[in-house]
C-alpha positions as CSV (number, residue, x, y, z in Angstrom):
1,X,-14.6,-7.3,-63.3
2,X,-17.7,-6.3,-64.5
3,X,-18.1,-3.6,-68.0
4,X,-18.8,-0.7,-65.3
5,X,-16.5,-1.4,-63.0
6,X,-14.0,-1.1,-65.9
7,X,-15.7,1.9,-67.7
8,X,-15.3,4.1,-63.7
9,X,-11.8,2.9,-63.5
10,X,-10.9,4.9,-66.4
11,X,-13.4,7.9,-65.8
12,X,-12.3,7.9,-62.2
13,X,-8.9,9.8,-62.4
14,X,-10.8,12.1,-65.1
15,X,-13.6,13.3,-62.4
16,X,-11.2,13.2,-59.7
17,X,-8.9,15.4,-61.7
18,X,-11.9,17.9,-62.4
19,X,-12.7,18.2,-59.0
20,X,-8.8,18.8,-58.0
21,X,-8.4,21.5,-60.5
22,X,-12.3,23.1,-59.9
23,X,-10.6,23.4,-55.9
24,X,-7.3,24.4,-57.2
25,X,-8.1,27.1,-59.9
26,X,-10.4,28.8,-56.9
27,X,-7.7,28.9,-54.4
28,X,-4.9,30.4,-56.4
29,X,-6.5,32.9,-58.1
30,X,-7.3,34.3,-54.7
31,X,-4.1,33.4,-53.4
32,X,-2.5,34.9,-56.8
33,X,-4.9,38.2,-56.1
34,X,-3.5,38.4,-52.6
35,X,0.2,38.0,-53.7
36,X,-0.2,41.0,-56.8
37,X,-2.0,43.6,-53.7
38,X,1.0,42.8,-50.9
39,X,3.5,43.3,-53.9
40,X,1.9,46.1,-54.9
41,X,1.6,47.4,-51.2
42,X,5.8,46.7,-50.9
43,X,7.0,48.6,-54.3
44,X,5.0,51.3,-52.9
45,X,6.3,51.1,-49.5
46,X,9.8,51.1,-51.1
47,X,9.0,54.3,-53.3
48,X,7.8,56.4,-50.6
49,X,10.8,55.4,-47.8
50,X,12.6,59.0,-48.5
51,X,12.7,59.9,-45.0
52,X,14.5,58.4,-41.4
53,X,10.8,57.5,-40.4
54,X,9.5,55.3,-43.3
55,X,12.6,53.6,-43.3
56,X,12.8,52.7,-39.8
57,X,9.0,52.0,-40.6
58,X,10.6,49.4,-43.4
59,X,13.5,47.8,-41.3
60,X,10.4,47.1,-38.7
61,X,7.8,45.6,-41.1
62,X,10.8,43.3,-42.2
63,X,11.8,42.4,-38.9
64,X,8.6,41.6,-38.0
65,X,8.0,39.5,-41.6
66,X,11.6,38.0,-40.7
67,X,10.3,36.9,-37.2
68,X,6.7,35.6,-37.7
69,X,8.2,33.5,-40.8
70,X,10.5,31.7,-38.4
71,X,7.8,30.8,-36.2
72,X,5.4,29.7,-39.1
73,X,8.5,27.5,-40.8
74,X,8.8,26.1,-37.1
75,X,5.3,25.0,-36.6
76,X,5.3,23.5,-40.4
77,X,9.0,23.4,-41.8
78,X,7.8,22.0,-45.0
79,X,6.8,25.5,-45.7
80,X,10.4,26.3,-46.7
81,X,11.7,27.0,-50.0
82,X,9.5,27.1,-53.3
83,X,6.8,24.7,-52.6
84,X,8.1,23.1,-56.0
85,X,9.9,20.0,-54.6
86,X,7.4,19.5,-51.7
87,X,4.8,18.5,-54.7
88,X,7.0,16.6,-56.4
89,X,8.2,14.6,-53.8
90,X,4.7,13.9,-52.8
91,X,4.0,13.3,-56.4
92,X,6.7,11.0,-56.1
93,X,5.6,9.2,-53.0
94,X,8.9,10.1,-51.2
95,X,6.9,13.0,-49.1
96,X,4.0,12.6,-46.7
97,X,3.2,15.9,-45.1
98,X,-0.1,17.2,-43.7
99,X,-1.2,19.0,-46.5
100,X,-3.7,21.4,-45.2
101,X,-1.4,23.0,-42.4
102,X,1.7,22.6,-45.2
103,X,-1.1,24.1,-47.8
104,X,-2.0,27.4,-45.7
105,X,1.6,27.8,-44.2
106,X,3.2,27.9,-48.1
107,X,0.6,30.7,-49.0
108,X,1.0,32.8,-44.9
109,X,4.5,32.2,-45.8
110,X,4.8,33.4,-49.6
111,X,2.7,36.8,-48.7
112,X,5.4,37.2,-45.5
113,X,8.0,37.2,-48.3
114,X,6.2,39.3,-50.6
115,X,5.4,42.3,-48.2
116,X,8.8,42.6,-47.7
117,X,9.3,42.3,-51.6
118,X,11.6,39.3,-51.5
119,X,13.0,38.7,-54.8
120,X,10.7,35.4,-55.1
121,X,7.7,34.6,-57.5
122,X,4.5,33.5,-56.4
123,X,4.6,30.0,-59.0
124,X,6.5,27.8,-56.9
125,X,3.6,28.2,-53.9
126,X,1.1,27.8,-56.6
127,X,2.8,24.6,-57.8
128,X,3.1,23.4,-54.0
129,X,-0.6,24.9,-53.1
130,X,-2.0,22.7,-56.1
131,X,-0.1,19.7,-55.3
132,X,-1.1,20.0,-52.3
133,X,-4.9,20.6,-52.5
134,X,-5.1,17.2,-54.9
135,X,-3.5,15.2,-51.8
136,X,-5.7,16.4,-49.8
137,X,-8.9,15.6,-52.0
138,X,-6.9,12.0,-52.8
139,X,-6.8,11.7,-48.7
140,X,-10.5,13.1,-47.7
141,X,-12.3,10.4,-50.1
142,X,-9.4,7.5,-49.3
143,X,-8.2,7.0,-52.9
144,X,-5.5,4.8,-53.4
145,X,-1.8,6.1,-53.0
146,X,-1.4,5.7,-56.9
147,X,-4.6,7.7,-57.7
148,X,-3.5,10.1,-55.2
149,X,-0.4,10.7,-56.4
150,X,-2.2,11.4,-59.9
151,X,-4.2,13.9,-57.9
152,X,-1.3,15.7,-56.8
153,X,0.2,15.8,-60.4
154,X,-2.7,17.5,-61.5
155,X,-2.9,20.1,-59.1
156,X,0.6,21.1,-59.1
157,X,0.3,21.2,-63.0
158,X,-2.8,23.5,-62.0
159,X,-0.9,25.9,-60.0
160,X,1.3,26.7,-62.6
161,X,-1.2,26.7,-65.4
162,X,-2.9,29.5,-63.2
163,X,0.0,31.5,-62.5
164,X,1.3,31.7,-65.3
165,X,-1.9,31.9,-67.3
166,X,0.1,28.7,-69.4
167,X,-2.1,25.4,-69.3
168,X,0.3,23.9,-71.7
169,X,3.5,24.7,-70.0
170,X,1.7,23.2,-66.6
171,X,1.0,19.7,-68.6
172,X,4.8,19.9,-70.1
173,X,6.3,20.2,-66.5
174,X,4.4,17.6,-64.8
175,X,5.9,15.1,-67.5
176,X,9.1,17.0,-67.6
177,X,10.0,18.1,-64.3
178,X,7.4,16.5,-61.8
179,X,8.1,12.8,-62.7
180,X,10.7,13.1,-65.5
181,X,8.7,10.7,-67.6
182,X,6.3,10.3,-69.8
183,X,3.1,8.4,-69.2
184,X,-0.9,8.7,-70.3
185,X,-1.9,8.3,-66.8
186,X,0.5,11.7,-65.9
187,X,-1.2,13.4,-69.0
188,X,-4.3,12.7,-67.7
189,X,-3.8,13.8,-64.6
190,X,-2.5,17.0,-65.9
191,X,-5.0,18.0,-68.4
192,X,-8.1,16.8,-66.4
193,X,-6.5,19.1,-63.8
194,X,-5.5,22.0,-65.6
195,X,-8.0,23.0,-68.1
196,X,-11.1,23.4,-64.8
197,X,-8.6,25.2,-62.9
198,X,-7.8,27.7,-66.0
199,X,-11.4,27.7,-66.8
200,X,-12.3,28.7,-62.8
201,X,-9.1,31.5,-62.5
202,X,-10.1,33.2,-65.2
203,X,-13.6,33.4,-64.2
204,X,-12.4,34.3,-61.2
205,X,-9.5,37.1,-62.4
206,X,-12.5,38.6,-64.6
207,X,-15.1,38.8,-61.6
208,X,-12.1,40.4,-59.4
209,X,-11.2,42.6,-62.2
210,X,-14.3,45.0,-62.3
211,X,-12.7,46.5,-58.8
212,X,-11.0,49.7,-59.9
213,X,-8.0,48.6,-58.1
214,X,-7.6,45.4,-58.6
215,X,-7.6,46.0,-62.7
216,X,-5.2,48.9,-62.2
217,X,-3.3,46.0,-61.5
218,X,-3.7,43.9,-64.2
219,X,-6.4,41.5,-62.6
220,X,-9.1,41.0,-65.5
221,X,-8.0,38.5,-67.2
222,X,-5.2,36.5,-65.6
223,X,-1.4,37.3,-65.4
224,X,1.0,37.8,-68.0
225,X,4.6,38.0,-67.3
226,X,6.1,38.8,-70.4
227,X,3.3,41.2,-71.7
228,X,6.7,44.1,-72.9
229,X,8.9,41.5,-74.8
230,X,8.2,42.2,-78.3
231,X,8.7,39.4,-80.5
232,X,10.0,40.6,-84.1
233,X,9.9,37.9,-87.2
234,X,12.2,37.6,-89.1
235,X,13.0,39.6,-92.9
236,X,15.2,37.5,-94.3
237,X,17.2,34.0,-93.9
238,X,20.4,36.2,-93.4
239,X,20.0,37.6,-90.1
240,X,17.5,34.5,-88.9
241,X,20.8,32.6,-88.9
242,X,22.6,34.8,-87.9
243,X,20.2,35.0,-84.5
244,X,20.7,31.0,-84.8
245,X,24.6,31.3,-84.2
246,X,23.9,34.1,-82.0
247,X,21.8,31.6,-79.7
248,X,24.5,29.0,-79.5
249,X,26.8,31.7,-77.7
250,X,23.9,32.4,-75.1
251,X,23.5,29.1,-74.7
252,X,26.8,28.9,-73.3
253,X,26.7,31.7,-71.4
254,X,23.7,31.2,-69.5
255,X,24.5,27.5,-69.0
256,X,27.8,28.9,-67.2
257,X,25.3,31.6,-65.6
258,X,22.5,28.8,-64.7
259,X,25.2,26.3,-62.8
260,X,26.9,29.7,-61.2
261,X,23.4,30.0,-59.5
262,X,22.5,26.8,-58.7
263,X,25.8,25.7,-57.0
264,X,25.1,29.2,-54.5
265,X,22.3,28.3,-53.6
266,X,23.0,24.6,-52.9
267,X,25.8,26.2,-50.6
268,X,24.4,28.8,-48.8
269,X,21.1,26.2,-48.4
270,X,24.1,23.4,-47.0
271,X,25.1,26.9,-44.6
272,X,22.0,28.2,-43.6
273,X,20.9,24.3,-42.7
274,X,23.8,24.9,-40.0
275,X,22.0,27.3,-38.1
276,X,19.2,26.3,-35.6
277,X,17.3,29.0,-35.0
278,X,15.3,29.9,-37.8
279,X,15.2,33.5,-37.3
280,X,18.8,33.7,-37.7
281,X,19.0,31.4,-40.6
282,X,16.3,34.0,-42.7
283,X,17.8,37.3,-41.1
284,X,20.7,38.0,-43.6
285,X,17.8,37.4,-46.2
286,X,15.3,39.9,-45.0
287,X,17.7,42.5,-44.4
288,X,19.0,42.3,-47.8
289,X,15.5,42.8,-48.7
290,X,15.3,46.0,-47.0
291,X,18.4,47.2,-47.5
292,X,18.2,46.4,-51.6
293,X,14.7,48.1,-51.8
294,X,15.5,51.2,-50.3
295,X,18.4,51.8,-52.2
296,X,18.1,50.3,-55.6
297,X,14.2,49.1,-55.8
298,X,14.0,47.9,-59.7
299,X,16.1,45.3,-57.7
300,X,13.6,43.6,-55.0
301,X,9.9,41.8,-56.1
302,X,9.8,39.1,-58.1
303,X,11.7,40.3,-61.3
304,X,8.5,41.5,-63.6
305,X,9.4,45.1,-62.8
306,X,12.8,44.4,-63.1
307,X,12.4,43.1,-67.0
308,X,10.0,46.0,-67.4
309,X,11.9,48.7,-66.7
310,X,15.2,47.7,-68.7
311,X,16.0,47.7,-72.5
312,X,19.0,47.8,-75.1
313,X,19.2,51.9,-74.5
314,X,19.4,51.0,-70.8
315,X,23.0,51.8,-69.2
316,X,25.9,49.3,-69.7
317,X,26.8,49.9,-65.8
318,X,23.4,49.7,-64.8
319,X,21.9,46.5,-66.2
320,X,25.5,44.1,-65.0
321,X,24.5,45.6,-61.5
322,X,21.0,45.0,-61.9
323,X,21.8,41.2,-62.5
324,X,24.6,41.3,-59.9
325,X,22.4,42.3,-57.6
326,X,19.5,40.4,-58.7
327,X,21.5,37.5,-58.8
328,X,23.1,37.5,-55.3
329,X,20.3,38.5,-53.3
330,X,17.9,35.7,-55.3
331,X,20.1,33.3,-53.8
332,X,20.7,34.6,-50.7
333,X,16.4,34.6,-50.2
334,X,16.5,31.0,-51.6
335,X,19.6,29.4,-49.9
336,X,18.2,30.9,-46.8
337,X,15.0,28.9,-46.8
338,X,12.7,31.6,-47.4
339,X,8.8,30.7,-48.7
340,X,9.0,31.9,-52.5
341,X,8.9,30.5,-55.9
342,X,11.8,30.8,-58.2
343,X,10.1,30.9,-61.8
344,X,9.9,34.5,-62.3
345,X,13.3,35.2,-60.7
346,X,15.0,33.0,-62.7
347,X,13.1,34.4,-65.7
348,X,14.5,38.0,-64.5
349,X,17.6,37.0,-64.3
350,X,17.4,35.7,-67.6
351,X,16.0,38.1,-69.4
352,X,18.4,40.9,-67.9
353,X,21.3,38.8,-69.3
354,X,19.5,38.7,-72.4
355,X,19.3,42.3,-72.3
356,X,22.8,42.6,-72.1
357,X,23.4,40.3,-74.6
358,X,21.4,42.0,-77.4
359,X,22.9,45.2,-76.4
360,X,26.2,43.6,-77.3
361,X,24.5,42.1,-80.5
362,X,23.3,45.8,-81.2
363,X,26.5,47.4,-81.2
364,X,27.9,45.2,-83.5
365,X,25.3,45.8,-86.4
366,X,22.1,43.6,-85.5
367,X,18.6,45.5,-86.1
368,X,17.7,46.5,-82.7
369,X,13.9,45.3,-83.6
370,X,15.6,41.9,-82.8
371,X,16.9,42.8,-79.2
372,X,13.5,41.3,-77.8
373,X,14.3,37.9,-79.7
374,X,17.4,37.9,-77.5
375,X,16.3,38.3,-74.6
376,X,13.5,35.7,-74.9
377,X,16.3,33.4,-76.2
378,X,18.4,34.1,-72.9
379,X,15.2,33.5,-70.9
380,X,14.5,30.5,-72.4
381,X,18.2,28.6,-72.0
382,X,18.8,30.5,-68.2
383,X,16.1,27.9,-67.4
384,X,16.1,24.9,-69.1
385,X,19.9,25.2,-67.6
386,X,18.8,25.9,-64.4
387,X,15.9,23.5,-63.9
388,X,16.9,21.2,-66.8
389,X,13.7,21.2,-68.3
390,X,14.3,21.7,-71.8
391,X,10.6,21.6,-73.6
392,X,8.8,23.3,-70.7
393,X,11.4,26.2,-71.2
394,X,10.3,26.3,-75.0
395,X,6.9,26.3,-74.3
396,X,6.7,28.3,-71.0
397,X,8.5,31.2,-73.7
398,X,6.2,30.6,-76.2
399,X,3.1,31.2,-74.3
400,X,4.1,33.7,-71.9
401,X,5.0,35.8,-75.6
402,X,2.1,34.2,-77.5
403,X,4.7,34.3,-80.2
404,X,6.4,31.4,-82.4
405,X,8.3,33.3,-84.1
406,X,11.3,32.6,-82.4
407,X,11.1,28.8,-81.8
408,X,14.4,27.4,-83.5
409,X,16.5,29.7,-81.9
410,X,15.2,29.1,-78.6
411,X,15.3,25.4,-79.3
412,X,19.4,25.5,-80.6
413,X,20.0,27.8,-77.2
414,X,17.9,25.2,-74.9
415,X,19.7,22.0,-76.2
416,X,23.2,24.3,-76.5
417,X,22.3,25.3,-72.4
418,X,21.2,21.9,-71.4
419,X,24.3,19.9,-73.2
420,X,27.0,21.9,-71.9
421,X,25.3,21.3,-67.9
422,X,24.8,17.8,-68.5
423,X,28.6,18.2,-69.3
424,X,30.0,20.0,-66.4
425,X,27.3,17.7,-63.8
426,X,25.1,20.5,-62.8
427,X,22.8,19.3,-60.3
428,X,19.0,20.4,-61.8
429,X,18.0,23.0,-59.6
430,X,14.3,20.9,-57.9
431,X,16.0,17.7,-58.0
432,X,18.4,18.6,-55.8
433,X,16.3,20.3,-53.4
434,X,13.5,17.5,-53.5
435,X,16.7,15.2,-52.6
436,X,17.8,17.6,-49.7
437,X,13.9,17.7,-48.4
438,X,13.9,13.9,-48.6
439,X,17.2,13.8,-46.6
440,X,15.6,15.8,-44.1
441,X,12.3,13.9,-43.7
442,X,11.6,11.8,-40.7
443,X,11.9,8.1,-41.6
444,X,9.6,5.3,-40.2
445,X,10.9,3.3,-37.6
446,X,10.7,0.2,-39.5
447,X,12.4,0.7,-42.4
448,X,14.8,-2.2,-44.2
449,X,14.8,-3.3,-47.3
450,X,12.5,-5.9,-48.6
451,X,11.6,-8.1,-51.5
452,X,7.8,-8.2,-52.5
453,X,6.5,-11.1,-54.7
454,X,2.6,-11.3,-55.9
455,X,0.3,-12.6,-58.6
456,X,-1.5,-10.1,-60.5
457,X,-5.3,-10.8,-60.5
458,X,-7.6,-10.4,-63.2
459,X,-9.3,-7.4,-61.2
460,X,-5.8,-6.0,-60.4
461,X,-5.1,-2.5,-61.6
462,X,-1.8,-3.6,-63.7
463,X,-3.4,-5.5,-65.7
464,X,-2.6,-4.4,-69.5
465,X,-0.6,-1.7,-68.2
466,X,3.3,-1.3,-69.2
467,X,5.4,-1.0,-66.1
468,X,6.4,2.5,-66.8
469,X,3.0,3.4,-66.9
470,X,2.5,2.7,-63.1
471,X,3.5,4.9,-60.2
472,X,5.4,1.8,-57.7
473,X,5.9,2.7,-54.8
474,X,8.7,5.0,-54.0
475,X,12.1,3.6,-54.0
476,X,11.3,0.1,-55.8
477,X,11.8,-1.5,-58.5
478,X,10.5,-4.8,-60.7
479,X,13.2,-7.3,-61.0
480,X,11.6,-10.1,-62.5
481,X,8.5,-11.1,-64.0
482,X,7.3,-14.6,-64.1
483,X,4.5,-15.4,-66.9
484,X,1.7,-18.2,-66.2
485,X,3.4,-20.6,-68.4
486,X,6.8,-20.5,-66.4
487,X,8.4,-18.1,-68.7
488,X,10.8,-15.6,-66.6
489,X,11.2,-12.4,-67.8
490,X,14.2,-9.5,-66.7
491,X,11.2,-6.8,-67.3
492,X,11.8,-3.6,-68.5
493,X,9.5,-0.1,-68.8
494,X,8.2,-1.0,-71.7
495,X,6.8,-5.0,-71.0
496,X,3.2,-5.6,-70.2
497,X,2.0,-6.6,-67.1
498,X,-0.6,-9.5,-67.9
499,X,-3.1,-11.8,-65.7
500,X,-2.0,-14.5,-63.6
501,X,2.1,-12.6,-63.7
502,X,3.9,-12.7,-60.8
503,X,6.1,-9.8,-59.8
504,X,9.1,-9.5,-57.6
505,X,9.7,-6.0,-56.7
506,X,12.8,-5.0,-54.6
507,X,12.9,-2.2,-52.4
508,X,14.8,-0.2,-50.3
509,X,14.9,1.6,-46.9
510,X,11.3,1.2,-46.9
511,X,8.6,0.4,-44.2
512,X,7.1,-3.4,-44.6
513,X,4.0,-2.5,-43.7
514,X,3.5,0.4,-45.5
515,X,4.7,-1.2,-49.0
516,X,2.0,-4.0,-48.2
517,X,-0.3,-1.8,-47.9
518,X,0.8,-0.2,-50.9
519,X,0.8,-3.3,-53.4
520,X,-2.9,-4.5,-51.6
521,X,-4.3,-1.5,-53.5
522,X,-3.1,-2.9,-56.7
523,X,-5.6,-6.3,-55.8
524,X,-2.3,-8.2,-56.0
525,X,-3.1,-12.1,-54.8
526,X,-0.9,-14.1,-52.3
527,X,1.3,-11.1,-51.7
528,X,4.6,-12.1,-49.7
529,X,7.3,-9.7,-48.2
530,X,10.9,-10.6,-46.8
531,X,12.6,-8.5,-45.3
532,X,16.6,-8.1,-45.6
533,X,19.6,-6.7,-44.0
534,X,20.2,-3.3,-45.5
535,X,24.0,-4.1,-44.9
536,X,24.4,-6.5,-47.6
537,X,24.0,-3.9,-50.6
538,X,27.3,-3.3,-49.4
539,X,28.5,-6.6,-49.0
């Protein structure tokens, strides 16, 4: 391999990255623009319904969102749900979807939900939108399935960078939550990704922003969710650990809180799958919508107006039916399959328990200056419990406050939240619904499971490369490694994959064809795959 071949195998992913988040960044600020007008459209709608004629105007618009949705999740039914775990399985290499009708049905979809004001964020689609955008730029130039899987990485990372106006929080996830490991080539991906698509949005959010309208609704320069929670530093070590122990007890309680919610929406999704006709299935969602919004409207949207219009002088009564309400129709929207992110609701949720919580803390003698640290502190464990994504929830806090004052607290109440999940074997909240997509997705035709042996060439892409640094393909794994000498090796993630080594990979359930073509892009020599009788893993 020649010195520039080598020098445009690194710089590759780096441009290719660039050019997924230049795409991305453009096409999520728009569709972030869109999403802020239709809510905006919906709140209103809600306010003004003080008559028999603008609700039955309501109940009709929602019918009609309910309907067209259902035909939309027919013609693509990867458009269900958050658009979250449709990136990462793709990311993963468990997905293969068409991304450009999946791409445009997630956003159609998302606005559907949003006109309606579905209590759903627009950050999962961004994710999915993202992801989905760097497949298709891996697929238009024929990059190989790793590189492409890079690609989608990035985007997704980009989506939520954009969204959330949080490039760091976008990088932590796609190590975190996207593959659950940590590798340069994923932090490549991510940054090369996200800082071009920040860069473009907010170019973008400023250009938009000039419109009278549009910067009455806070499109200048980019979206921040928690622009109200007031971060307060401490005076003194006295009530900072105090605050400390205070966080251990929310911990707990939105750990108990977090598997509540996931667990209901794992069952009503294992209901709702029941049903056949999709208009059915997203009916009981959509008139809960409707029927929420004209009654109690703090309580529909995607939770921002929900954190802004509460506080510690807010009503005891009012703020557990807020999150009772909040809470129930969140999952009903979600378990039903509706298109819609679950970031910001879950963030809602968590921050109106917080509020409660620091009400409590106020009555008992804590400075209510300090009621915002709560609530942040409830926000922060709510989802690492939920998601189980413990640094991204510390980081997502901190940037969406630009404030560190409260990072040890948040830390004791994320580790507290994620400990006492991990004990009671709450399922994280994407995982299991990447797992449930995967279930659902067609198999090939063909698939068995196989062993794969083949010599790694000197202008193979493993070479020098530790074998957790390399994105196999989905559902394998390296057994054995043979070195040139003879030497046989039981490799783990951290070994290094050398010239002239020959791997044995085993995998499962897996098309033969399709893992050949697979291990041919890694310039593998003498390549051989047997295939086996699936049976005998249970033999």
């Amino acid at each position: 391999m020649t010195t520039g071949n080598k020098i445009y195998r690194v710089i590759k992913p780096l441009l290719f990255g660039c050019i997924v988040g230049i795409i991305s960044g453009g096409v999520i600020a728009l569709f972030l623009t869109s999403a802020k007008v239709v809510c905006a459209f919906a709140f209103s709608l809600y306010a003004q319904a003080d008559g028999a004629l603008t609700a039955a105007c309501v109940v009709f618009l929602v019918l009609t969102a309910c309907l067209l949705t259902a035909v939309l999740q027919t013609l693509c039914p990867s458009c269900k749900g958050s658009g979250i775990p449709l990136a990462e399985g793709c990311a993963r290499g468990m997905l293969r979807v068409k991304w450009l009708r999946a791409a445009a049905a997630l956003i159609a979809g998302s606005l559907l939900s949003f006109v309606c004001g579905m209590p759903l964020g627009s950050e999962g689609p961004s994710i999915g939108v993202g992801g989905l955008i760097g497949d298709g730029v891996g697929k238009t130039t024929k990059q190989s399935d790793e590189l492409r899987r890079y690609l989608i990485t990035g985007g997704a990372s980009a989506g939520l960078a954009v969204a959330f106006n949080a490039p760091l929080t976008g990088v932590t996830l796609a190590l975190e939550e996207t593959h659950r490991r940590f590798s340069p080539g994923i932090l490549l991906a991510a940054f090369s990704a996200v800082v071009p698509a920040v860069l473009v949005a907010q170019l973008i959010f400023w250009g938009l922003g000039h419109n009278a309208y549009l910067n009455a609704l806070g499109i200048r320069e980019g979206f921040t969710v928690l622009p109200h929670l007031i971060q307060t530093r401490y005076d003194g070590a006295g009530i900072f650990f105090s605050i400390c122990g205070i966080a251990v007890l929310c911990g707990v309680a939105c750990a108990a809180l977090a598997t509540a919610f996931n667990r209901s929406i794992f069952a009503l999704g294992k209901l709702s799958g029941k049903i056949s006709s999709p208009a059915l299935r997203l009916l009981p969602a959509f008139a809960l919508t409707a029927v929420c919004g004209l009654t109690f409207a703090t309580s529909v949207g995607s939770g921002e107006s929900s954190l802004a219009s509460v506080s510690v002088a807010s009503a005891t009564g009012i703020l557990f039916a807020l999150l009772a309400v909040r809470f129930f129709i969140t999952v009903t929207a979600s378990g039903s399959g509706a298109t819609g992110g679950l970031f910001l609701p879950m963030i809602a949720i968590g921050g109106v328990c917080g509020t409660l919580a620091a009400k409590a803390c106020v009555a008992c003698g804590m400075p209510e200056a300090y009621a915002g640290n709560i609530v942040l502190i409830c926000i922060a464990a709510f989802f690492a419990a939920s998601v189980r994504a413990p640094i991204s929830a510390i980081v997502m806090t901190l940037e969406l406050t630009a404030s560190f004052a409260n990072v040890l607290p948040c830390a004791i109440a994320v580790a507290v939240a994620t400990a006492v999940c991990a004990l009671t074997r709450s399922a994280p909240l994407y995982e299991r619904m990447m797992e449930d997509l995967h279930a659902r997705a067609p198999k090939p035709s063909d698939a068995t499971d196989v062993t794969a042996t083949g010599i790694v060439t000197a202008d193979s892409t493993l070479c020098g490369k530790r074998i957790r640094d390399v994105l196999w393909p989905y559902n394998s794994l390296v057994t054995e490694l043979v070195r040139a000498d003879g030497t046989r090796i039981v490799p783990d993630g951290e070994t290094f994959i050398l010239v002239s080594d020959k791997l044995t990979l085993n995998a499962e359930s897996v098309s033969p064809d399709e893992l050949r073509i697979r291990l041919d892009e890694f310039d593998l020599d003498r390549t051989v795959i047997d295939r086996h009788d699936p049976t005998r893993r249970n033999q």
